[in-house]
C-alpha positions in Angstrom: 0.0 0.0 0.0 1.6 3.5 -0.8 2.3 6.0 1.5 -0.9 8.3 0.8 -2.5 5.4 0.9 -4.5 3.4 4.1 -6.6 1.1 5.5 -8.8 1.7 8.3 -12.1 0.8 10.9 -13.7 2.9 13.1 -16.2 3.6 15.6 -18.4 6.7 15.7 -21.0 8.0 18.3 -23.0 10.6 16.8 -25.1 12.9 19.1 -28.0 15.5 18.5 -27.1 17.7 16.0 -23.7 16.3 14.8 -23.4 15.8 11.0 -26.1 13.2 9.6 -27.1 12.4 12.7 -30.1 10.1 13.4 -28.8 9.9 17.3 -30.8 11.2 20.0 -27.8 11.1 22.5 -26.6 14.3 23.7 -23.0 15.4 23.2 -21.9 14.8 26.7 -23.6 11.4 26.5 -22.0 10.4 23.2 -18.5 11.6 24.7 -18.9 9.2 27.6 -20.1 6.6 25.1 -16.8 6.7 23.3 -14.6 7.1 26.5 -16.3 3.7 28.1 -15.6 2.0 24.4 -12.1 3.5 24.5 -11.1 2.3 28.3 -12.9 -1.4 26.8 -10.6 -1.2 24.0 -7.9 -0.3 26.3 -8.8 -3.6 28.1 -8.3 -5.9 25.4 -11.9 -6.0 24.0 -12.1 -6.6 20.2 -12.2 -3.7 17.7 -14.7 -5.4 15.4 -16.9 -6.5 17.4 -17.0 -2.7 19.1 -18.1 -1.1 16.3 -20.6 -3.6 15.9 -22.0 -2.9 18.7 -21.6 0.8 19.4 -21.0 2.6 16.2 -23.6 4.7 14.4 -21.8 4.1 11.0 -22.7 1.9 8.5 -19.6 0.3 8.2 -20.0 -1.2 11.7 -22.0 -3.9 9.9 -18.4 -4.8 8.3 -16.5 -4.1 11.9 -16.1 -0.8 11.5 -14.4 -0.8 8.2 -14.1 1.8 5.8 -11.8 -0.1 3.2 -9.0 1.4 1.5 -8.6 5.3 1.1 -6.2 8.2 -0.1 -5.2 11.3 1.3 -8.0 14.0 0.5 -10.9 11.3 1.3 -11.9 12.0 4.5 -12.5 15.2 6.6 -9.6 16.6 7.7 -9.0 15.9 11.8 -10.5 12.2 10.6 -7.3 12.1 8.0 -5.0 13.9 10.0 -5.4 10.9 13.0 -5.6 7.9 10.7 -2.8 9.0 8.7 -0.7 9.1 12.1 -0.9 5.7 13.1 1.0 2.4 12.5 -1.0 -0.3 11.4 -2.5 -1.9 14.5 -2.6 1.0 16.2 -5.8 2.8 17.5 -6.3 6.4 17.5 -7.5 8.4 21.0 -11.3 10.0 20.8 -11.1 11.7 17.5 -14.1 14.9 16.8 -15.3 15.8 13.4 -18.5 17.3 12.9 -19.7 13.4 12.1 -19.5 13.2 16.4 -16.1 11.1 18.0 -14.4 8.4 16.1 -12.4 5.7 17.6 -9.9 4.8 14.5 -7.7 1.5 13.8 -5.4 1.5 11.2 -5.3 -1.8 9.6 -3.3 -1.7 6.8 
């Protein structure tokens, strides 16, 4: 895979009045939602099986997994983190205007 070039998952709690958001959470709630999967993670709990559980994406039908993308795909603070880890690695709480992403690069 080239360098502008990566492979990622990732979790996202959306709250009331985020980007596209359905959620009903609050902000605050949605924070603490993403800080109690983040000390889980922390714990050894599996990424995959996370996002299947808590993510308001999509993707966490698929484990959180957005599939390849390139530099210039995603927002911003979203590319700025994934582009900053090692494969394996896990991002800290991440905002966009989507709400807070948990990322894993996985490639």
């Amino acid at each position: 895979m080239s360098p502008n070039q990566i492979r990622a998952s990732h979790i996202l709690l959306m709250y009331k009045g985020s980007m596209r958001s359905t959620a009903a959470r609050s902000k605050d709630e949605a924070l603490a939602t993403v800080e109690g999967v983040l000390a889980q993670l922390a714990g050894g709990a599996n990424f995959a099986d996370m996002a299947r559980q808590h993510s308001d994406c999509p993707s966490s039908e698929e484990g959180g997994d957005l599939g390849s993308f390139p530099k210039g795909a995603m927002i911003p603070a979203f590319e700025k983190a994934a582009f900053a880890l090692e494969p394996g690695e896990t991002s800290g709480i991440v905002e966009t205007a989507f709400g807070y992403h948990l990322i894993q690069r996985t490639e």
